[in-house]
C-alpha positions, 0 to 999 in steps of 0.5 A, spaced: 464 486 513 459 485 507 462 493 505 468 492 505 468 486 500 463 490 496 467 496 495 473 493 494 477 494 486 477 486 488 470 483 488 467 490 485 461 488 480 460 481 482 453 479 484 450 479 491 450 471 491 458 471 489 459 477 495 455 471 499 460 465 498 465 470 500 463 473 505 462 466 508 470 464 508 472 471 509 475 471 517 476 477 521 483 478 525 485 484 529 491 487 529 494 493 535 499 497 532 506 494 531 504 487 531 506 483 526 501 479 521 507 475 518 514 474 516 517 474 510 518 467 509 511 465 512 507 459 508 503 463 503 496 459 507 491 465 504 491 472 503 488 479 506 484 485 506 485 491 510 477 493 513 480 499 517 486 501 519 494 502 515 499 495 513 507 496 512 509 491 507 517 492 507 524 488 506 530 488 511 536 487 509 542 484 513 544 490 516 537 491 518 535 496 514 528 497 512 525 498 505 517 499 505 516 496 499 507 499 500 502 501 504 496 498 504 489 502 507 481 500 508 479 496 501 487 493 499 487 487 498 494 484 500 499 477 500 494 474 494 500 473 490 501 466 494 494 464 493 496 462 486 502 459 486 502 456 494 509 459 495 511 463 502 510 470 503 516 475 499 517 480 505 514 482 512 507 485 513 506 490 520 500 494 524 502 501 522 495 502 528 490 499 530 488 496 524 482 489 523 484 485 517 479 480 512 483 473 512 481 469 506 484 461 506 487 460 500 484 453 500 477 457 500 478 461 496 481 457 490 475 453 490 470 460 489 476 462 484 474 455 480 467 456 482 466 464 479 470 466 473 469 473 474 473 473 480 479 471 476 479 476 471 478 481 479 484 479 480 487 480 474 486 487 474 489 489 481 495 484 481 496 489 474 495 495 477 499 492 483 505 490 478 505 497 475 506 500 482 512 496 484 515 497 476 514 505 478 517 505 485 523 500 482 524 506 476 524 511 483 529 508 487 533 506 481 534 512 476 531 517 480 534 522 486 531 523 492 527 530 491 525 526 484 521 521 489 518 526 494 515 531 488 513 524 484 510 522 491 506 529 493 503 528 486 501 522 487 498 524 494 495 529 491 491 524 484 490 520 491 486 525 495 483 529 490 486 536 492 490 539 488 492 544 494 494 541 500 495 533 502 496 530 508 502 524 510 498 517 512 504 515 514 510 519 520 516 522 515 520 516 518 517 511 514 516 516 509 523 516 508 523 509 507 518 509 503 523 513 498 529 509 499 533 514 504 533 516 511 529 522 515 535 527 515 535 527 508 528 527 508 527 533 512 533 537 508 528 536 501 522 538 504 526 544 508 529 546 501 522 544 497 519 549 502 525 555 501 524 554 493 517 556 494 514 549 491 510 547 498 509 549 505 509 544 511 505 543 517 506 537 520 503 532 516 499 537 511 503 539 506 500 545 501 503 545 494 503 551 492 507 550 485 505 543 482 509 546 475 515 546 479 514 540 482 512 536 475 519 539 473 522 535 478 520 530 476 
């Protein structure tokens, strides 16, 4: 547990006694995969933290369409912005596997936020980065077409894994596909056309990018 917090972007560079106190509040839940951790609409009590595993926050739509809004993994934080404004949670968040989560109350941590100012400013920080991704994903599924979204994504992975050469999905190409806003036909035919045009090779959950000019040009 103790790890988890300290390497987090959240509670990163604060002191071992702070790490303590929050340490202290902090419950450990476990999750099998498909199980839902709350619905949107839920009382925002507190929020959490991903120890192992994968977490799918997504949006349905009446007709049950889903929209995966994020994918959160080991070290993420997510569901913190109800700890500030004491509102229900904006959208649905699931298991993708097996996964442990860190439960920090809101009531507890608000007290530790008044108690250490630094954290504040931890805060601060991720919900930043967090309002960037989700300006960057709007931009995606609002003025860009399908392969646009797959290339920026690839890239993306490949900044995230460190591999200019070869990335590997975390998540099934159906969920992929939800991620981008589309649906997996459209999906599989993108990958299949990125293929034949020579820009990446596909083998399962591994993709080998072999033009990264191409695929920037798409985008």
């Amino acid at each position: 547990m103790r790890q988890v917090i300290t390497a987090s972007e959240l509670f990163g560079g604060l002191p071992p006694e702070h790490l303590d106190e929050i340490e202290k509040i902090a419950i450990r839940k476990e999750y099998k995969r498909g199980d839902t951790i709350f619905f949107e609409g839920d009382p925002g009590i507190g929020f959490y933290m991903v120890i192992a595993g994968k977490v799918k926050i997504f949006k349905m739509s009446f007709s049950g369409k889903e929209q995966i809004l994020h994918i959160f993994g080991p070290g993420e934080p997510f569901g913190e912005v109800p700890v500030f404004h004491n509102q229900p949670f904006p959208a649905n968040a699931t298991a993708l596997e097996k996964t442990s989560l860190l439960f920090f109350p809101r009531k507890d941590f608000v007290e530790l936020v008044h108690a250490m100012p630094s954290l504040v400013m931890n805060m601060l920080a991720v919900l930043s980065m967090r309002l960037r991704t989700f300006a960057t994903q709007i931009e995606n599924l609002s003025l860009k077409e399908v392969p646009e979204r797959l290339a920026g994504y690839l890239l993306y992975l490949a900044e995230e894994q460190g591999n200019t050469e070869k990335v590997e999905l975390q998540i099934s190409k159906g969920q992929l596909a939800s991620l981008l806003g589309t649906i997996p036909e459209t999906l599989s035919r993108i990958f299949a056309r990125m293929s034949d045009e020579g820009l990446i090779h596909v083998e399962g959950k591994n993709i080998s990018l072999r033009n990264l000019k191409g695929l920037e040009e798409k985008i």
